[in-house]
N, CA, C and O atoms as a GROMACS GRO file, in nm:
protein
  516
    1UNK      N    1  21.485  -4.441  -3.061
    1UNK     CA    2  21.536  -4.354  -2.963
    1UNK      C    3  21.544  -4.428  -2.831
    1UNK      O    4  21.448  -4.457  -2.760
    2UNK      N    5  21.657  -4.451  -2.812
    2UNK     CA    6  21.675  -4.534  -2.658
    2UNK      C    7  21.703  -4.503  -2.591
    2UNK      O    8  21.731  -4.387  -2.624
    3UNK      N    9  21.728  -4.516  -2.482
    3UNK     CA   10  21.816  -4.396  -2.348
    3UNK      C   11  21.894  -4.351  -2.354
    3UNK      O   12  21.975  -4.372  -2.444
    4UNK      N   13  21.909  -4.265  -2.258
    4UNK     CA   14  22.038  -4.170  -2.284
    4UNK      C   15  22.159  -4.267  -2.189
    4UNK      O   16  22.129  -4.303  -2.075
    5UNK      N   17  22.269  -4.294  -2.240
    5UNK     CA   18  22.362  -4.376  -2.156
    5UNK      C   19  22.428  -4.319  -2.107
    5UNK      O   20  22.481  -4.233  -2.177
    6UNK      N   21  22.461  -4.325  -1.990
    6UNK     CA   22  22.541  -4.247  -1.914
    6UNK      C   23  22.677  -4.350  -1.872
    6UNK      O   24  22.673  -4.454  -1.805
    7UNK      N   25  22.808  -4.276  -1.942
    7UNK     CA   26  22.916  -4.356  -1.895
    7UNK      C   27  22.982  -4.322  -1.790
    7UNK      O   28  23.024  -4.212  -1.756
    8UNK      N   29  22.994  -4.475  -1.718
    8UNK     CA   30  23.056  -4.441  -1.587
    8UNK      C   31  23.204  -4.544  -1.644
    8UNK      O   32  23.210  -4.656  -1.697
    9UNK      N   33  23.297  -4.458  -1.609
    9UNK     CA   34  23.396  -4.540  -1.599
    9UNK      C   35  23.469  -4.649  -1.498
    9UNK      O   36  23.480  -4.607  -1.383
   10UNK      N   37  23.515  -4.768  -1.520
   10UNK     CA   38  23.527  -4.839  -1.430
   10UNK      C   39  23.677  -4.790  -1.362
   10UNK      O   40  23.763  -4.703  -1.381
   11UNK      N   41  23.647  -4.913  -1.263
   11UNK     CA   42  23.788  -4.821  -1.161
   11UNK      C   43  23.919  -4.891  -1.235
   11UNK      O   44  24.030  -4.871  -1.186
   12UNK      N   45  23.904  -4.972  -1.350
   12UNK     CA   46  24.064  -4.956  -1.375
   12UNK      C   47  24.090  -4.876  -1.461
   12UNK      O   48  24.198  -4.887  -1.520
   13UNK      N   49  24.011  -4.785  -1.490
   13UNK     CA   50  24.044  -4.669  -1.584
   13UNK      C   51  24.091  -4.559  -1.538
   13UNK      O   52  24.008  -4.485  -1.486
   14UNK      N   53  24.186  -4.528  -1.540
   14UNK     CA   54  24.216  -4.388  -1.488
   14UNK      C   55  24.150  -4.244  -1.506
   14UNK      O   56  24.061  -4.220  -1.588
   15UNK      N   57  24.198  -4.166  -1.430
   15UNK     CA   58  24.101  -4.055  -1.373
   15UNK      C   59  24.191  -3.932  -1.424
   15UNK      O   60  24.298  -3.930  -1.364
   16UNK      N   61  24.177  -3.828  -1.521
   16UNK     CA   62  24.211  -3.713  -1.504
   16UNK      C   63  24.211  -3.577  -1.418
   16UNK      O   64  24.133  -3.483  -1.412
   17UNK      N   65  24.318  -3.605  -1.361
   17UNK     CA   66  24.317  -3.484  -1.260
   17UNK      C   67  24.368  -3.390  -1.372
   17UNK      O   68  24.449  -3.415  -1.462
   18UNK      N   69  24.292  -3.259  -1.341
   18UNK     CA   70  24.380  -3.138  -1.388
   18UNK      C   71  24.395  -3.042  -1.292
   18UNK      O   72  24.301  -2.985  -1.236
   19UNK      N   73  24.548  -3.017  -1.264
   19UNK     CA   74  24.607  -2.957  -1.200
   19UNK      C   75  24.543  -2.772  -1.168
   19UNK      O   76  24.561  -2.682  -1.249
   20UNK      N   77  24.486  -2.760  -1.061
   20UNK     CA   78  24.409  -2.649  -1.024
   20UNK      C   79  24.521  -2.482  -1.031
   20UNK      O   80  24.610  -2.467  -0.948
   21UNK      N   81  24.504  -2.419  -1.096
   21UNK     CA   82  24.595  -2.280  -1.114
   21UNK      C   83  24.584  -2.232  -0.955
   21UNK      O   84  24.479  -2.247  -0.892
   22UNK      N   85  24.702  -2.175  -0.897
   22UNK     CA   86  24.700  -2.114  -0.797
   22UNK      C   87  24.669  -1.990  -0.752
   22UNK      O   88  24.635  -1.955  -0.639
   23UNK      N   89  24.684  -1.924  -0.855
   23UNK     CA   90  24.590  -1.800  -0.831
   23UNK      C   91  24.466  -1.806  -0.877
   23UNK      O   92  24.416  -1.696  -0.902
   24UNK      N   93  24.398  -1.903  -0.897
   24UNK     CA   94  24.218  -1.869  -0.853
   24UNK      C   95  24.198  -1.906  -0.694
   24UNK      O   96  24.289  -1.942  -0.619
   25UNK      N   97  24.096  -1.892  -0.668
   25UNK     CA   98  24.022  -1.914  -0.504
   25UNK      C   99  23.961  -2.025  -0.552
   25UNK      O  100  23.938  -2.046  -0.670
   26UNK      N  101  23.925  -2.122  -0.426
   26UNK     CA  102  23.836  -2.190  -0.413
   26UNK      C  103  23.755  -2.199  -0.255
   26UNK      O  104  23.828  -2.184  -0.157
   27UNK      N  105  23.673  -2.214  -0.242
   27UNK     CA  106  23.665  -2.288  -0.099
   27UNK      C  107  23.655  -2.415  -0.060
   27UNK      O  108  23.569  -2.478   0.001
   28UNK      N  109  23.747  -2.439  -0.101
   28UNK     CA  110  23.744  -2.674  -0.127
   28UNK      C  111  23.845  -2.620  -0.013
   28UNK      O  112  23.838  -2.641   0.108
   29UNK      N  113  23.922  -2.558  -0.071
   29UNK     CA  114  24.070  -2.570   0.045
   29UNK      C  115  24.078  -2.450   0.177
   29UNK      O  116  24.034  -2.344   0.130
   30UNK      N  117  24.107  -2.437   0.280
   30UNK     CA  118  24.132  -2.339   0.417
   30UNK      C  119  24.273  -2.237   0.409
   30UNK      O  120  24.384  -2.288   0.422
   31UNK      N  121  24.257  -2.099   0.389
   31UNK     CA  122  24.340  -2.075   0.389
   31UNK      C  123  24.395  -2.079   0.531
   31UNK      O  124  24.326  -2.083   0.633
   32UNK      N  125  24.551  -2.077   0.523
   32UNK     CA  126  24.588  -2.090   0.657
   32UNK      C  127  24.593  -1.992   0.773
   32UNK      O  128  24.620  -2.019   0.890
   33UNK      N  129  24.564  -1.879   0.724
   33UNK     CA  130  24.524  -1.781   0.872
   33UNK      C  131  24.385  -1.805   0.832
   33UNK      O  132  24.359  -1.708   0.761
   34UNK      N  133  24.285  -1.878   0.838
   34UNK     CA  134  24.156  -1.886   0.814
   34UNK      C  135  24.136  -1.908   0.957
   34UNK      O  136  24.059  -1.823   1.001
   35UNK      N  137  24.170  -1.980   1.034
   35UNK     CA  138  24.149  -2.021   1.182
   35UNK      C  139  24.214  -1.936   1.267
   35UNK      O  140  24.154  -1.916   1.373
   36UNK      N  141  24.358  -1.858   1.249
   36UNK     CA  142  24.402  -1.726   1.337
   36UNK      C  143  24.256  -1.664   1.315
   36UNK      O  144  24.165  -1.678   1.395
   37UNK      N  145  24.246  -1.579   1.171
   37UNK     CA  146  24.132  -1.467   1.163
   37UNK      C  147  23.986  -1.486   1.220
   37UNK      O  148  23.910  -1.394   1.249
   38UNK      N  149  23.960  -1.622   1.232
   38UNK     CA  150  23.807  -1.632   1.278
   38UNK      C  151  23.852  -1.651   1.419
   38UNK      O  152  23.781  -1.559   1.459
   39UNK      N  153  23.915  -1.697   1.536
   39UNK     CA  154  23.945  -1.703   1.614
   39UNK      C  155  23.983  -1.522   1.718
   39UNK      O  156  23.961  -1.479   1.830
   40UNK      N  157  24.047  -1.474   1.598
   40UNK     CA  158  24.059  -1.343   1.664
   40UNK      C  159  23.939  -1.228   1.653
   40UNK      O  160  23.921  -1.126   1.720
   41UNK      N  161  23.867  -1.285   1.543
   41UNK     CA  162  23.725  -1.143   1.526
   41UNK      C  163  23.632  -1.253   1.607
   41UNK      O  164  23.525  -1.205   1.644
   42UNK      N  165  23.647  -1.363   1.634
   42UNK     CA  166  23.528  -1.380   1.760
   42UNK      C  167  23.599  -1.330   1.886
   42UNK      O  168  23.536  -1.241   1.943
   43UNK      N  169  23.739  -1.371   1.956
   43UNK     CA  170  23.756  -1.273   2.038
   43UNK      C  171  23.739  -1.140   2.057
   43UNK      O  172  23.691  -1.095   2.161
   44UNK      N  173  23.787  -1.048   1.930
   44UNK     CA  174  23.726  -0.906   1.962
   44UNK      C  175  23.572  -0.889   1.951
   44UNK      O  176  23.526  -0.789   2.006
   45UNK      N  177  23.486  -0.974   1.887
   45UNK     CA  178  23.281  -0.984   1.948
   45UNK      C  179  23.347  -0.998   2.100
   45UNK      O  180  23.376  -0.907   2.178
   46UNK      N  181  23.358  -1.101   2.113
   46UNK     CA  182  23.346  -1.121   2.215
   46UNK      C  183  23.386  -1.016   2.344
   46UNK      O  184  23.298  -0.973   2.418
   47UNK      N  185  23.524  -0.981   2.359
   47UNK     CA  186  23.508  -0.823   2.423
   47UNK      C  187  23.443  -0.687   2.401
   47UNK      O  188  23.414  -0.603   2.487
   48UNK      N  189  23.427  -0.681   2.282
   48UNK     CA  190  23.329  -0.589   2.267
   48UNK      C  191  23.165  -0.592   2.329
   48UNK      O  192  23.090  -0.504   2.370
   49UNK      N  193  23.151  -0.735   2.314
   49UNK     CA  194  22.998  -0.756   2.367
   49UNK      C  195  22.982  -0.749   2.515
   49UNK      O  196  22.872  -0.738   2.569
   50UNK      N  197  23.106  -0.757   2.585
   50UNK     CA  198  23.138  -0.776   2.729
   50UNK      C  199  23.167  -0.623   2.788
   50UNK      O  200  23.127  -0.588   2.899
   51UNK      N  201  23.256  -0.521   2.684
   51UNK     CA  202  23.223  -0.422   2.718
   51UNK      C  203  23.094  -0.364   2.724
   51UNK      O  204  23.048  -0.330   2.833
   52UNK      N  205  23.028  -0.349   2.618
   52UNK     CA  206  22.914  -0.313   2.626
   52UNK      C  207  22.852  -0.352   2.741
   52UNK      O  208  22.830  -0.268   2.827
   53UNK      N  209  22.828  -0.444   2.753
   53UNK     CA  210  22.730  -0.514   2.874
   53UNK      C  211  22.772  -0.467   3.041
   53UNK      O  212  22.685  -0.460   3.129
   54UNK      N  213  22.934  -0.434   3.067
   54UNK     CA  214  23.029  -0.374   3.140
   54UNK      C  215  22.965  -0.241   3.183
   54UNK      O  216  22.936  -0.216   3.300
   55UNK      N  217  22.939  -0.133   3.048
   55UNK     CA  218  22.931  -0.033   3.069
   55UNK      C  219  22.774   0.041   3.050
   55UNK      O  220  22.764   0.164   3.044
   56UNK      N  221  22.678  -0.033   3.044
   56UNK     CA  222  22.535  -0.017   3.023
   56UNK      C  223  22.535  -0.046   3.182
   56UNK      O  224  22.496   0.054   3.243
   57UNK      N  225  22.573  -0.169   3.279
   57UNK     CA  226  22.602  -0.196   3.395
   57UNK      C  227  22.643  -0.100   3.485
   57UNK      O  228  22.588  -0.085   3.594
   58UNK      N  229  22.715  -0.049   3.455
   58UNK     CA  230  22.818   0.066   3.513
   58UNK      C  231  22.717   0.202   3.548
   58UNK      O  232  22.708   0.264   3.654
   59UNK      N  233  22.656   0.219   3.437
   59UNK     CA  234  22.594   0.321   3.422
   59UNK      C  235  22.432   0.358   3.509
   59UNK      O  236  22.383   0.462   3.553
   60UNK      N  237  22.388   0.216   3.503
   60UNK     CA  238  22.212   0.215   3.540
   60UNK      C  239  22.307   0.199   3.711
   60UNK      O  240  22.290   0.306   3.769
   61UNK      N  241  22.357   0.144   3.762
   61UNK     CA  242  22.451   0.153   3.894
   61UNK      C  243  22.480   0.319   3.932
   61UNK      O  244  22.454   0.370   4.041
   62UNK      N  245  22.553   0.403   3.788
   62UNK     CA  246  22.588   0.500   3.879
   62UNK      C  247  22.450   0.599   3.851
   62UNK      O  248  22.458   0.712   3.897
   63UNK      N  249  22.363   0.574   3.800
   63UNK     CA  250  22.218   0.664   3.865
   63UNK      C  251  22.167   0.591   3.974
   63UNK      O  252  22.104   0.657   4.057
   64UNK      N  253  22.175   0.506   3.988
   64UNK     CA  254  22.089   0.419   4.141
   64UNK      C  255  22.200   0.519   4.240
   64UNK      O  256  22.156   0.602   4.320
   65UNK      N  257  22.306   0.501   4.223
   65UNK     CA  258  22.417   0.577   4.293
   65UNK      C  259  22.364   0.686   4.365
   65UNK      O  260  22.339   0.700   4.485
   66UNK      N  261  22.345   0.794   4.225
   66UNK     CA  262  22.366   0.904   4.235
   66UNK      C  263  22.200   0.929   4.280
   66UNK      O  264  22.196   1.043   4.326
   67UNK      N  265  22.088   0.879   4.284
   67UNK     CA  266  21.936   0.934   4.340
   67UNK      C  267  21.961   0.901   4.491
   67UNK      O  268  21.914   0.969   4.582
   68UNK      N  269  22.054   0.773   4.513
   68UNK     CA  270  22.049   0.721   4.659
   68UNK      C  271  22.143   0.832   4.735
   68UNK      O  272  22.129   0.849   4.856
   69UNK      N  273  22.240   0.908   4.658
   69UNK     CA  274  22.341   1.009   4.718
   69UNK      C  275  22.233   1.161   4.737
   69UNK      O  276  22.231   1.216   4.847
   70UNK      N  277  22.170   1.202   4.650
   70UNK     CA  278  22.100   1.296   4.642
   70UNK      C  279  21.971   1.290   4.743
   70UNK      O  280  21.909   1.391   4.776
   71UNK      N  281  21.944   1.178   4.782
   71UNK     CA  282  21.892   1.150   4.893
   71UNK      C  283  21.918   1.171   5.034
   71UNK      O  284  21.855   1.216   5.131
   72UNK      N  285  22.040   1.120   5.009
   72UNK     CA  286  22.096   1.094   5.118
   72UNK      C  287  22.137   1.273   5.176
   72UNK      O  288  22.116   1.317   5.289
   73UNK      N  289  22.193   1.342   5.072
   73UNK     CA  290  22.226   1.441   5.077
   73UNK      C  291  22.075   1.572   5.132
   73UNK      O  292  22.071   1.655   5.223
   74UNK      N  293  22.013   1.548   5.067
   74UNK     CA  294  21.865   1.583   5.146
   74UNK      C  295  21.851   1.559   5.270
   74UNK      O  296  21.859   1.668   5.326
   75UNK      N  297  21.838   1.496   5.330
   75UNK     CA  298  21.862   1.428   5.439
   75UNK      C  299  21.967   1.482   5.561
   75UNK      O  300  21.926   1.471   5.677
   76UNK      N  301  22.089   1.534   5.538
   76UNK     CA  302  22.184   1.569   5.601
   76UNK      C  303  22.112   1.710   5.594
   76UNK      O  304  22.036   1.752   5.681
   77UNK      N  305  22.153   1.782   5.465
   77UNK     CA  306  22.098   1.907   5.469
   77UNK      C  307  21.963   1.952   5.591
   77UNK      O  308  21.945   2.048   5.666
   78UNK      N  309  21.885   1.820   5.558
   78UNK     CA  310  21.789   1.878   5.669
   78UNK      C  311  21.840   1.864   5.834
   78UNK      O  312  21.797   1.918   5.936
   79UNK      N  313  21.912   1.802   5.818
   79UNK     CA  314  21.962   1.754   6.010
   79UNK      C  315  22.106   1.898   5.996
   79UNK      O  316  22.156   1.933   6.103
   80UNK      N  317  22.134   1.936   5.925
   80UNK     CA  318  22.244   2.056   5.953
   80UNK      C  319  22.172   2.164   5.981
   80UNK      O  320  22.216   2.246   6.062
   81UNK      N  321  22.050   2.184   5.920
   81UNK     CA  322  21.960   2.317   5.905
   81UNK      C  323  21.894   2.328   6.034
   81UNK      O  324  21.882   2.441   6.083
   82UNK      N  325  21.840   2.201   6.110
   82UNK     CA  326  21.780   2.185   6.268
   82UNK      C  327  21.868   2.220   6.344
   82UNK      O  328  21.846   2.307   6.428
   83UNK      N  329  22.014   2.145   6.328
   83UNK     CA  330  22.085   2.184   6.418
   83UNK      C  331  22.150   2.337   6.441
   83UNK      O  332  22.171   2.406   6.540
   84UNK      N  333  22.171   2.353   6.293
   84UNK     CA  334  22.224   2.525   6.318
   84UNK      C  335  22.122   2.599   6.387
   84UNK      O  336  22.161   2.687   6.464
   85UNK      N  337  21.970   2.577   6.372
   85UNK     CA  338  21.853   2.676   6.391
   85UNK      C  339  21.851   2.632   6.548
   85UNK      O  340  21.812   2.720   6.625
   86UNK      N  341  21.888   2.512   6.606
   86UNK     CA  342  21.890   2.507   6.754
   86UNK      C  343  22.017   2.593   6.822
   86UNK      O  344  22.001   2.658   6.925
   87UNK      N  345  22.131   2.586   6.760
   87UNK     CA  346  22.244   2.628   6.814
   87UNK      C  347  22.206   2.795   6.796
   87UNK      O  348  22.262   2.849   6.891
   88UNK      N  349  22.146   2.884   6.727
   88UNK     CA  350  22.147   2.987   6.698
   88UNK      C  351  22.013   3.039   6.813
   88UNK      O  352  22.010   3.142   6.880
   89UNK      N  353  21.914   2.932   6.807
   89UNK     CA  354  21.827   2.967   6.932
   89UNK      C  355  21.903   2.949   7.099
   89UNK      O  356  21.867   3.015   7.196
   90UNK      N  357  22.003   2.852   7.100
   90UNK     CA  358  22.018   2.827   7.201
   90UNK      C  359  22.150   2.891   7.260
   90UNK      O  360  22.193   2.871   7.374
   91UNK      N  361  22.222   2.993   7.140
   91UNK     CA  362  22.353   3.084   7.145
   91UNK      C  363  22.267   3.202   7.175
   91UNK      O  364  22.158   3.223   7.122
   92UNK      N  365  22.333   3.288   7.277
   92UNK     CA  366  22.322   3.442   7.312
   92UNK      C  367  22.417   3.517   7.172
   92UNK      O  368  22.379   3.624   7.125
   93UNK      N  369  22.513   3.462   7.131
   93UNK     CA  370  22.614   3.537   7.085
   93UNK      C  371  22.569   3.607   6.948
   93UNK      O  372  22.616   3.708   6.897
   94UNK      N  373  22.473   3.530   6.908
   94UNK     CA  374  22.398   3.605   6.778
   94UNK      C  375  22.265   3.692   6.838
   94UNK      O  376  22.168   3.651   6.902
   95UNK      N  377  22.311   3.875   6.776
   95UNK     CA  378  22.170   3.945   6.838
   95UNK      C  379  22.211   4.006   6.697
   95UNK      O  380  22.300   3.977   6.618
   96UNK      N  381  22.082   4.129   6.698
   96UNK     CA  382  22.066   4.147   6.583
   96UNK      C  383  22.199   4.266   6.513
   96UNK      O  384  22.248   4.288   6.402
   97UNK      N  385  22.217   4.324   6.667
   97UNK     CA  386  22.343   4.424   6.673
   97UNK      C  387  22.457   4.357   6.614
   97UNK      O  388  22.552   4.434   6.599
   98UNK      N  389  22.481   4.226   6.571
   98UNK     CA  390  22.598   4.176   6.533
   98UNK      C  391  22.608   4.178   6.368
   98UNK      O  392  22.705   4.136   6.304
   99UNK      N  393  22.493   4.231   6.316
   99UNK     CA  394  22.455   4.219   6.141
   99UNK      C  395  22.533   4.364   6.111
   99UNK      O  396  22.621   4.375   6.025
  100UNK      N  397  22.488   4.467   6.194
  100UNK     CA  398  22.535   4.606   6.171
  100UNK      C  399  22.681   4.583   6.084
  100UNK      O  400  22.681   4.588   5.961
  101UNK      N  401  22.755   4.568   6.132
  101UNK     CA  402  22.920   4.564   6.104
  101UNK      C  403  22.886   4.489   5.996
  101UNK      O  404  22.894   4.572   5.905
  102UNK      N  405  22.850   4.378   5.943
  102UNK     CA  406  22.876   4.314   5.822
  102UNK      C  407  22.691   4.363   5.694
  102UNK      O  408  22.623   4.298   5.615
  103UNK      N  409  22.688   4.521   5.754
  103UNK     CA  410  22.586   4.590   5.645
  103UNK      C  411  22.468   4.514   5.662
  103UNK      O  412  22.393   4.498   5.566
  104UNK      N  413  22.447   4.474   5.756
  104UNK     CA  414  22.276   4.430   5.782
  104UNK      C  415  22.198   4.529   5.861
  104UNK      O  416  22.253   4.607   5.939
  105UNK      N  417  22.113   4.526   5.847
  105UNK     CA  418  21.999   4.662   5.897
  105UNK      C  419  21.874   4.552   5.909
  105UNK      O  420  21.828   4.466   5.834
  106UNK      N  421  21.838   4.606   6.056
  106UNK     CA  422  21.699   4.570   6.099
  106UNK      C  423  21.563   4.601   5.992
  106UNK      O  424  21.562   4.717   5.950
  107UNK      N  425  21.460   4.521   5.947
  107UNK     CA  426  21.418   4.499   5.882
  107UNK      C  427  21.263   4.568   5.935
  107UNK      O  428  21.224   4.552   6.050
  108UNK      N  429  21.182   4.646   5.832
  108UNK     CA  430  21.070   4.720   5.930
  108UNK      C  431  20.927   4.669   5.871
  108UNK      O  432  20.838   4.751   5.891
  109UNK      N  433  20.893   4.569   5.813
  109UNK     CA  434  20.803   4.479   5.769
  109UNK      C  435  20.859   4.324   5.835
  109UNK      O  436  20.900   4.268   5.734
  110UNK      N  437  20.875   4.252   5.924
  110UNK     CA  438  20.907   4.127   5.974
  110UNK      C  439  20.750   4.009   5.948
  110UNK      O  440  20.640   4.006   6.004
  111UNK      N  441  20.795   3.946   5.864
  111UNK     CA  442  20.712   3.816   5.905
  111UNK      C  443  20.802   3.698   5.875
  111UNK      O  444  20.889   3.704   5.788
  112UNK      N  445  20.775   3.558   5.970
  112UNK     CA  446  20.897   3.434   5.984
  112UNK      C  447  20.785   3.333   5.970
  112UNK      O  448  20.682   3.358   6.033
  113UNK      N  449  20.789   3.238   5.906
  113UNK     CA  450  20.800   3.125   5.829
  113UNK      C  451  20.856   3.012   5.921
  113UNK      O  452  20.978   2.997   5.925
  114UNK      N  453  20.772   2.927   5.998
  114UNK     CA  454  20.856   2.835   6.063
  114UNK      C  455  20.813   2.700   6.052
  114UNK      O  456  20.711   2.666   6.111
  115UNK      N  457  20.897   2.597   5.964
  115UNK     CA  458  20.890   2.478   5.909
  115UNK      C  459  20.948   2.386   5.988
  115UNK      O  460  21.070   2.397   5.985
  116UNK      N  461  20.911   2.308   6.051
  116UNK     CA  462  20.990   2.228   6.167
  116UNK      C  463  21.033   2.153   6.102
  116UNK      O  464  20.960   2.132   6.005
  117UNK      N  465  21.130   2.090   6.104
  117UNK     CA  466  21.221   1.932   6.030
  117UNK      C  467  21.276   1.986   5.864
  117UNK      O  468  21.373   1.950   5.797
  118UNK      N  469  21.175   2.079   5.840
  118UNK     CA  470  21.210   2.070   5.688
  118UNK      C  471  21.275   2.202   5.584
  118UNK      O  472  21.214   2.265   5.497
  119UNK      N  473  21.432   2.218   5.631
  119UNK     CA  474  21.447   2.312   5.562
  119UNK      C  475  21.510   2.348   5.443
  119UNK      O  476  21.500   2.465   5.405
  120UNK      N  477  21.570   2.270   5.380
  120UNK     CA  478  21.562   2.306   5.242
  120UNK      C  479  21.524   2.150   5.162
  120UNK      O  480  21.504   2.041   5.216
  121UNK      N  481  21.525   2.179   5.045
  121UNK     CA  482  21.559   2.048   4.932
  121UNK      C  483  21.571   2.046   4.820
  121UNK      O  484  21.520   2.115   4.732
  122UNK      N  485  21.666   1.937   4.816
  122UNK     CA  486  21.744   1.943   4.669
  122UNK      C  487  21.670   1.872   4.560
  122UNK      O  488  21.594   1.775   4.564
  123UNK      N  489  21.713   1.944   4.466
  123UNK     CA  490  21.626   1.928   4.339
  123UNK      C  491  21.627   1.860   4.244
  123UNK      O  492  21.717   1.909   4.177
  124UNK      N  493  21.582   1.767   4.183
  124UNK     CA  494  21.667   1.664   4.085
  124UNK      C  495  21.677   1.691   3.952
  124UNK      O  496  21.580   1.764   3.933
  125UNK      N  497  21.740   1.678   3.838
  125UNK     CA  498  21.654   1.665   3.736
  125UNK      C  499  21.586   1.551   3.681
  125UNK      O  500  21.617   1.440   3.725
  126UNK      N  501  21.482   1.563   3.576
  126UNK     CA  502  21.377   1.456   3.555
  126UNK      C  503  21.388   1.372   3.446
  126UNK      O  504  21.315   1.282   3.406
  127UNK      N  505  21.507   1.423   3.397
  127UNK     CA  506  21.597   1.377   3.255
  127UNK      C  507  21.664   1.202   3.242
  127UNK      O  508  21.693   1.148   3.134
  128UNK      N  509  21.683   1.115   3.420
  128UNK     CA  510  21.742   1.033   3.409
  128UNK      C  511  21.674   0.939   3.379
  128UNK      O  512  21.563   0.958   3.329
  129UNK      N  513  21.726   0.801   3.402
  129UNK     CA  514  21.682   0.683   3.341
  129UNK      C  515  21.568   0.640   3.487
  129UNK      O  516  21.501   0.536   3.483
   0.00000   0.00000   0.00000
């Protein structure tokens, strides 16, 4: 029992090619939209990943927005509420005789509540990011 011989043929021997059927697949060969198709589904990752990133952006922006507006809006509210309560102390033209005509009636239990700087505020909800 001697080795197993393995024949190699020399190179002046010729080589059988057999001619590959065209309708099987291989991946020896590229099909030719192989480089359109990978070229265009990495462009659409690619905008898609840019939207995303666009609109997660967009978003944490428009709550910074919107606490800095609701702020801000607090804020006014309280400087409109001083000023009306000065103009109304500092106007004759409002007495109590002026409620009559629009169904107001003097009130026969009176107690007033007086908050300097601070008269109303707005409320948030606690739901955001």
């Amino acid at each position: 029992m001697g080795r197993a011989r393995i024949h190699k043929p020399s190179i002046f021997q010729g080589q059988l090619q057999f001619p590959a059927s065209r309708a099987s697949f291989t991946f020896h060969a590229e099909h030719p939209l192989e480089r359109t198709a990978f070229r265009t589904f990495s462009a659409v990752l690619l905008i898609l990943v840019l939207a995303y990133l666009y609109f997660v952006v967009a978003s944490v922006l428009n709550v910074i927005a919107r606490k800095e507006a609701m702020s801000r809006s607090t804020q006014l509210s309280s400087t409109i509420g001083t000023y009306e309560r000065d103009y109304f102390a500092i106007s004759d033209k409002v007495k109590p005789d002026a409620g009559v005509p629009l169904g107001l009636y003097p009130a026969s239990n009176v107690a007033y509540v007086y908050r300097p700087g601070v008269v109303g505020q707005a409320l948030t909800p606690h739901n955001e990011i």
